[in-house]
C-alpha positions in Angstrom: -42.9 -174.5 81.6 -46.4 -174.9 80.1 -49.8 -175.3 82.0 -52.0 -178.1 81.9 -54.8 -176.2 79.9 -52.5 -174.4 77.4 -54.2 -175.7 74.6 -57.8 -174.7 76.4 -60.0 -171.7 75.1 -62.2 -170.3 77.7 -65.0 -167.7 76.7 -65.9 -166.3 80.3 -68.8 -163.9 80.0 -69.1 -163.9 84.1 -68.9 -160.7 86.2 -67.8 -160.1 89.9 -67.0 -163.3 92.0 -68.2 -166.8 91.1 -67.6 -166.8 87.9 -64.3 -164.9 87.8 -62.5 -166.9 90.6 -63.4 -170.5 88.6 -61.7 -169.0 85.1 -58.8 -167.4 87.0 -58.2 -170.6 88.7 -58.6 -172.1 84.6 -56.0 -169.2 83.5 -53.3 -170.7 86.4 -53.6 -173.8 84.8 -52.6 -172.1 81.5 -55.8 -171.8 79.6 -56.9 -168.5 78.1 -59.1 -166.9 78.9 -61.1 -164.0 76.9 -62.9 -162.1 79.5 -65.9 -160.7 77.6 -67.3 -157.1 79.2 -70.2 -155.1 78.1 -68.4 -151.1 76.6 -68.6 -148.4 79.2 -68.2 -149.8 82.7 -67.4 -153.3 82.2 -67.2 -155.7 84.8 -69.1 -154.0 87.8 -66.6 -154.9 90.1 -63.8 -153.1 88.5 -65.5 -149.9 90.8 -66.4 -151.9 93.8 -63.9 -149.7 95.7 -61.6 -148.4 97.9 -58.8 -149.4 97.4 -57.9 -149.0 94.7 -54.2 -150.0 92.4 -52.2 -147.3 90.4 -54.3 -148.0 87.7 -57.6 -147.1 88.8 -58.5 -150.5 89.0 -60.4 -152.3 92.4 -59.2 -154.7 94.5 -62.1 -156.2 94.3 -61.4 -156.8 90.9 -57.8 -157.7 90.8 -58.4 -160.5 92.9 -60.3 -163.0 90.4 -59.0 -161.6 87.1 -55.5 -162.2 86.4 -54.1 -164.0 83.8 -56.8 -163.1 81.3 -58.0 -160.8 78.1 -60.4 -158.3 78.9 -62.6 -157.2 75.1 -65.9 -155.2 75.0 -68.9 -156.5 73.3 -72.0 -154.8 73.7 -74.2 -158.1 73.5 -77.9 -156.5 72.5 -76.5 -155.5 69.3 -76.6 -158.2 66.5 -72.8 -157.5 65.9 -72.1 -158.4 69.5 -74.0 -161.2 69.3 -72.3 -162.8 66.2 -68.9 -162.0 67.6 -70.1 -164.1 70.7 -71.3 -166.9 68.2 -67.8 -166.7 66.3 -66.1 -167.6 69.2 -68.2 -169.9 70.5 -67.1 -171.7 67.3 -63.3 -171.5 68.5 -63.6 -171.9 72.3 -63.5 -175.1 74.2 -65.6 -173.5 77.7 -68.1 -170.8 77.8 -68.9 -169.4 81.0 -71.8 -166.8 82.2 -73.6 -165.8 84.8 -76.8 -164.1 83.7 -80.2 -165.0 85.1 -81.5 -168.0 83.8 -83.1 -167.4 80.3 -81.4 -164.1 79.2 -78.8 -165.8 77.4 -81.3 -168.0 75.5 -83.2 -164.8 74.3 -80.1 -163.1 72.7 -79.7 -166.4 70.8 -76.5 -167.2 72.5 -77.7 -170.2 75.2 -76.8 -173.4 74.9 -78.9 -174.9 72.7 -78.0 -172.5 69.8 -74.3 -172.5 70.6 -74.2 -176.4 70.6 -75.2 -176.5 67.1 -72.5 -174.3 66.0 -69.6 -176.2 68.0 -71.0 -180.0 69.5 -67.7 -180.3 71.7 -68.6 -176.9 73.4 -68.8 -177.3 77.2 -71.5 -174.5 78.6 -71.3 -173.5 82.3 -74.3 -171.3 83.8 -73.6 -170.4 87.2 -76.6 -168.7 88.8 -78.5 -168.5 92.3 -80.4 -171.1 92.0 -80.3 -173.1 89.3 -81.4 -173.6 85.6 -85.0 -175.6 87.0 -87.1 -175.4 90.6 -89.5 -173.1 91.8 -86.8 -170.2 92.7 -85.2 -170.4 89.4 -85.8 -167.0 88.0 -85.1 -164.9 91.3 -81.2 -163.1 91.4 -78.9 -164.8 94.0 -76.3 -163.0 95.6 -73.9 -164.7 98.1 -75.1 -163.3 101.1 -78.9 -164.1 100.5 -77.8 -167.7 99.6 -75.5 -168.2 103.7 -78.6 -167.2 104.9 -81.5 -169.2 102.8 -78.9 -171.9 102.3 -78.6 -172.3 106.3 -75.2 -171.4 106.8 -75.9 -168.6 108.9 -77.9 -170.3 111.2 -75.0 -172.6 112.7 -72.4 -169.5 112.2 -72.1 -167.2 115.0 -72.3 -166.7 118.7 -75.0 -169.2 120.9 -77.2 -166.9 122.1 -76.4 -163.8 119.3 -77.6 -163.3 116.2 -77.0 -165.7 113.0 -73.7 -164.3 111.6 -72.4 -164.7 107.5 -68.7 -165.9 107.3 -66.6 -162.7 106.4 -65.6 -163.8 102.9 -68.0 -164.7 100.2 -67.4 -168.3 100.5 -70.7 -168.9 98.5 -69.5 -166.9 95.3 -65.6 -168.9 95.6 -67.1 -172.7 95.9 -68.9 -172.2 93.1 -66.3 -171.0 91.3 -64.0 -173.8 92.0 -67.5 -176.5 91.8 -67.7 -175.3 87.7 -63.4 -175.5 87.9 -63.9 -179.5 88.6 -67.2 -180.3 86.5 -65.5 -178.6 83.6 -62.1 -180.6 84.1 -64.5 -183.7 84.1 -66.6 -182.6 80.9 -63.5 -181.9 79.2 -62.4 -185.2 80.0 -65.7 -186.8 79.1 -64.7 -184.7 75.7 -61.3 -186.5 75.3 -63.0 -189.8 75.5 -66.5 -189.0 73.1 -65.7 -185.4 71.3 -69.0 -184.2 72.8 -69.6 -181.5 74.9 -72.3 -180.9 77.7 -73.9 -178.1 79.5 -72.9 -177.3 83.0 -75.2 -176.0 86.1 -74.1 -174.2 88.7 -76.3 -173.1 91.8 -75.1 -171.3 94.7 -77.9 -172.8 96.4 -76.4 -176.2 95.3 -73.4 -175.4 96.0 -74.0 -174.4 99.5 -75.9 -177.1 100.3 -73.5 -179.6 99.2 -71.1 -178.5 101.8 -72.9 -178.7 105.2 -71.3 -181.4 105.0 -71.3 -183.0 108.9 -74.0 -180.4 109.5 -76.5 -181.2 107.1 -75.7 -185.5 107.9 -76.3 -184.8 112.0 -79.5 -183.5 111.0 -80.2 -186.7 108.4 -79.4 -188.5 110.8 -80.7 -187.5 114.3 -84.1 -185.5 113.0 -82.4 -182.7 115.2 -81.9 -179.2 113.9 -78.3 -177.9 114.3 -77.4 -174.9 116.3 -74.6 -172.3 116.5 -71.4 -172.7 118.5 -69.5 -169.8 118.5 -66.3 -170.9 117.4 -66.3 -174.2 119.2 -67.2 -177.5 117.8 -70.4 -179.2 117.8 -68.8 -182.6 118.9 -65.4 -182.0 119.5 -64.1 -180.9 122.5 -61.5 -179.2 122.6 -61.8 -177.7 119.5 -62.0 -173.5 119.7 -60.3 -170.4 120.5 -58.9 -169.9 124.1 -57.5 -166.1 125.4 -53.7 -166.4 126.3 -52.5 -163.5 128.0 -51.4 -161.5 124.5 -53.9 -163.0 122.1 -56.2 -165.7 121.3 -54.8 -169.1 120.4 -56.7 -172.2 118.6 -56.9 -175.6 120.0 -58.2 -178.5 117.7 -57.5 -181.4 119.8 -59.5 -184.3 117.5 -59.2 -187.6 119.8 -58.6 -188.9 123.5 -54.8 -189.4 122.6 -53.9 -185.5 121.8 -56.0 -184.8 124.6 -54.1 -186.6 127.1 -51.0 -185.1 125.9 -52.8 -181.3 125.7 -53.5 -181.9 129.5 -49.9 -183.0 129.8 -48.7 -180.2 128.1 -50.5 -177.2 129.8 -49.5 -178.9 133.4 -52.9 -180.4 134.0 -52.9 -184.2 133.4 -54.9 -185.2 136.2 -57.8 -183.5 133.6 -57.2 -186.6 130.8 -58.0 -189.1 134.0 -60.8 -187.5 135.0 -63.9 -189.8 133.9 -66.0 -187.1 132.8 -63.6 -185.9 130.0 -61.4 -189.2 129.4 -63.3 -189.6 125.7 -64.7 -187.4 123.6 -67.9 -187.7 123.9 -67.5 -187.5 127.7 -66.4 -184.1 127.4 -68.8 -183.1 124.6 -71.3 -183.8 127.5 -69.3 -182.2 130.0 -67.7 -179.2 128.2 -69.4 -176.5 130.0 -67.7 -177.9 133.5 -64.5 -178.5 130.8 -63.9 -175.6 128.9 -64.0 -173.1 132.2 -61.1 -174.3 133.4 -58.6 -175.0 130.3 -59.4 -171.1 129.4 -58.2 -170.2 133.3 -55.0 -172.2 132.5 -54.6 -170.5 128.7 -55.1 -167.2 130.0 -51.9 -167.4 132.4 -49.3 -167.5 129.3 -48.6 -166.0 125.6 -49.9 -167.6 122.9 -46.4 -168.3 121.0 -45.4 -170.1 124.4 -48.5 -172.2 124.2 -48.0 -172.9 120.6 -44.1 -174.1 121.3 -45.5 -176.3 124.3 -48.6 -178.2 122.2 -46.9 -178.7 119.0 -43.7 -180.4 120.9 -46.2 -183.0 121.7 -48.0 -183.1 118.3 -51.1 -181.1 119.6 -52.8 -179.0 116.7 -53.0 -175.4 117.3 -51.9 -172.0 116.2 -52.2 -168.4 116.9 -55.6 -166.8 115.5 -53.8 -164.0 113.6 -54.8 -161.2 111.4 -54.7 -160.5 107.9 -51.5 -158.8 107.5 -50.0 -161.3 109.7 -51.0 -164.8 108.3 -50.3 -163.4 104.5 -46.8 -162.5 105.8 -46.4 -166.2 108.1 -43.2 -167.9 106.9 -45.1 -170.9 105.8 -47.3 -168.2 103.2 -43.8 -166.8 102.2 -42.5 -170.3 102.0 -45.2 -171.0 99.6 -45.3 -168.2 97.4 -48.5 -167.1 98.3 -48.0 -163.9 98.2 -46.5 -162.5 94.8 -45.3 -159.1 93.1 -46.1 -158.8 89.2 -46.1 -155.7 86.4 -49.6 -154.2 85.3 -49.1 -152.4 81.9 -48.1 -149.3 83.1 -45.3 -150.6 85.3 -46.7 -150.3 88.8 -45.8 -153.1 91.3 -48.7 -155.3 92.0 -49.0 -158.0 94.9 -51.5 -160.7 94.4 -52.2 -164.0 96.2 -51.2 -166.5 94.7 -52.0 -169.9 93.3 -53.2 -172.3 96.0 -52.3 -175.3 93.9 -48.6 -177.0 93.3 -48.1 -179.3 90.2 -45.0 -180.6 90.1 -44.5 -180.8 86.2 -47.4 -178.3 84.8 -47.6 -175.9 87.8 -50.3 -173.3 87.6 -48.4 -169.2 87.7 -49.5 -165.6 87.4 -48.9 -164.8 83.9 -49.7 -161.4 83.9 -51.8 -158.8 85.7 -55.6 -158.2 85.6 -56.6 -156.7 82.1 -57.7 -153.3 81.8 -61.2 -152.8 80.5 -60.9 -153.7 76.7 -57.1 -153.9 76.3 -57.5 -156.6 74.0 -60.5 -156.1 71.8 -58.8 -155.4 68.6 -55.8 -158.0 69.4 -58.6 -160.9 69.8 -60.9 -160.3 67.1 -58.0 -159.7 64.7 -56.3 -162.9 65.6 -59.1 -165.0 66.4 -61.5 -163.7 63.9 -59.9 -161.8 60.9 -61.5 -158.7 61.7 -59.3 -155.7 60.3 -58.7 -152.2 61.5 -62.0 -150.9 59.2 -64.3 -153.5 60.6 -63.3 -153.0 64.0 -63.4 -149.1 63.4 -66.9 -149.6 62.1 -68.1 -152.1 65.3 -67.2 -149.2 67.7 -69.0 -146.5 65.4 -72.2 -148.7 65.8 -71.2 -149.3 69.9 -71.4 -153.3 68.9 -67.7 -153.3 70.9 
C-alpha cells in the first residue's frame, strides 16, 4: 500500500531531535527522505549513548531516523556544496537546523536555493527564530522549558521548577514543521510556488501554554506549579492506592458524583463545598485529604475496575516497560520488530498515526552513517564510480 507522500522528496540536513522526528514522521507518510550527514561522525546523536543496538548505533539515534537514506557531504567544500544545490533542484522539502545565517554563507539558504527550484519549500528550525533580538544565540530544548516558562508551572508547589522528562520542546517542533510543510505543499498544489518555513522552539513553546499562558491573559495573574494536580480542576491528580499510584481526572460535577459513588463516599458530591467545580477548586486542600485516605485503603487495578464501570477517567500511573507492553499499545502496533542491514532484531515505536487507505509504516531501519552515498548521487545525480572515487579523495563526501 503506498503512503501519502510517496511522490515527496525531502532533503533533511537536521541533526539530533527536532528536525529528525518531523522527517521521520514525513518518511511514515511515505516520502523519502535523504538524510544528509557531515563524513566522520555524522549525526552527533548516533554516539549519544548507552545503549546501544548490534550495530553500534544509539538509541538516541534510532528513535527519529527510520525510514530514511543516510549520505555524507562534507558541506565547506565547494563539491559538497553543489551536490546540496543539485538536489535542491530535485527535492520538494529541505530541512536544517543550523544557526540562523550559516546556511546563507555556504550559499545554500533560501534565497539562493529558491532561484534554482521556485516550488522548493525551505524549513529552518532553530532556537529562536530567523528575526528578534535572541536570534543568533544556540537553543537547546532544555534552555528553551525553562526561558519559555514551562518549568515554572512544572514541578512540585514548594520545590524547585522541574523540566518534563522528555524533550517535548525538540518533538513539537518537529511535528509544528510536519503540518506547516503539509500546508505549503498544499499551497504548492494550488500556485506551484514554494515558501520558506520558520521554526522556533521558542515559538513553538510558547504556542502551547495553551490554558496557561490564556489564565494569565486573562486574569493579569502569574501561574504557579501544581505538582501533578490541576490548576482548576479538582479532582484531577495522582492518588497512592495501597500497591501503586493511580490517576483521577474527574472533568465535571457529573463524574464527580459518580467518583464519590464509586469509592463509597457519596455524601462527599452533596456536600456544598465540593458540589461544583469551582467549589472544590476553592476547597481542595479540605478535599483532596480525605479522597487520598479512601484511595490508600485498596489496589489500584481494583480502583480502576470500580471508576471506569461508572465512566470515571482514570488509570494506573505505570512505568515505561509497562505502558509500552499495555494491551491497548500491543493492540495498536506501537511497538514493532524490524531488520537492520546486518540482520539483528530491532524494536521501535511505532507510528502514532492510523490512515485508513495510505497508512504511514516502518519501512526499514535507521541508516547507517553513509550507506547510501554512492546509491543517491548515482541515481539522483549521474555521478559514476570515478567521480564519486574522486569526491572522497578530496573529503567533499
Amino acid at each position: 500500500m503506498s503512503g501519502a507522500l510517496d511522490d515527496i522528496l525531502v532533503l533533511d540536513l537536521s541533526r539530533v531531535l527536532a528536525g529528525p522526528y518531523g522527517t521521520m514522521v514525513l518518511s511514515d507518510f511515505g516520502a523519502r527522505v535523504i538524510k544528509v550527514e557531515q563524513p566522520g561522525l555524522g549525526d552527533e546523536s548516533r554516539a549519544w549513548g548507552p545503549p546501544f543496538a548490534s550495530e553500534g548505533q544509539s538509541a538516541y539515534f534510532l528513535c527519529v531516523n527510520r525510514n530514511k537514506e543516510s549520505i555524507t557531504l562534507n558541506l565547506k567544500r565547494p563539491e559538497g556544496q553543489a551536490i546540496v544545490r543539485a538536489l535542491a533542484t530535485r527535492a520538494d522539502v529541505l530541512i536544517e537546523n543550523f544557526k540562523v545565517g550559516t546556511m546563507a554563507a555556504l550559499g545554500l539558504g533560501y534565497e539562493s536555493l529558491r532561484q534554482l527550484n521556485p516550488g522548493l519549500i525551505y524549513c529552518a528550525i532553530t532556537g529562536y527564530g530567523q528575526t528578534g533580538p535572541y536570534a543568533h544565540r544556540p537553543g537547546y530544548d532544555i534552555v528553551i522549558q525553562a526561558e519559555g516558562g514551562l518549568m515554572s508551572v512544572t514541578g512540585p508547589v514548594d520545590g524547585a521548577p522541574l523540566k518534563v522528562g522528555v524533550a517535548v520542546v525538540d518533538i513539537t517542533a518537529g511535528l509544528y514543521a510536519v503540518n506547516s510543510i503539509l500546508a505549503a505543499l498544499h499551497h504548492r498544489a494550488r500556485s506551484g510556488a514554494g515558501q520558506m518555513i520558520d521554526i522556533a522552539l521558542f515559538d513553538v513553546q510558547l504556542s502551547w501554554l495553551a490554558n496557561v499562558a490564556s489564565a494569565y491573559l486573562v486574569s493579569g495573574l502569574p501561574p504557579g506549579r501544581h505538582g501533578n494536580a490541576h490548576a482548576t480542576i479538582v479532582p484531577y491528580q495522582p492518588f497512592a492506592a495501597a500497591d501503586g499510584y493511580l490517576m483521577v481526572a474527574v472533568g465535571n460535577d457529573g463524574q464527580f458524583a459518580r467518583f464519590c459513588a464509586a469509592i463509597g463516599h457519596p455524601a462527599l458530591s452533596a456536600d456544598p463545598r465540593f458540589i461544583t467545580n469551582p467549589a472544590r477548586v476553592a476547597a481542595r486542600a479540605e478535599l483532596l485529604p480525605q479522597i487520598a485516605a479512601i484511595i490508600a485503603e485498596r489496589p489500584v487495578a481494583a480502583w480502576v475496575d470500580a471508576l471506569l464501570a461508572v465512566d470515571v477517567p482514570c488509570a494506573p500511573v505505570n512505568d515505561i516497560p509497562t505502558a509500552l507492553a499495555d494491551p491497548q499499545a500491543q493492540a495498536r502496533n506501537m511497538v514493532q520488530t524490524i531488520s537492520t542491514t546486518d540482520g539483528s532484531p530491532l524494536r521501535l515505536v511505532g507510528p502514532a498515526p492510523k490512515l485508513s487507505a495510505t497508512p504511514a509504516a516502518i519501512r526499514s531501519a535507521p541508516p547507517r552513517h553513509g550507506q547510501h552515498t554512492e546509491a543517491v548521487l548515482g541515481e539522483l545525480l549521474g555521478y559514476g564510480q570515478a567521480e564519486i572515487a574522486r569526491l572522497r579523495d578530496v573529503g567533499a563526501i
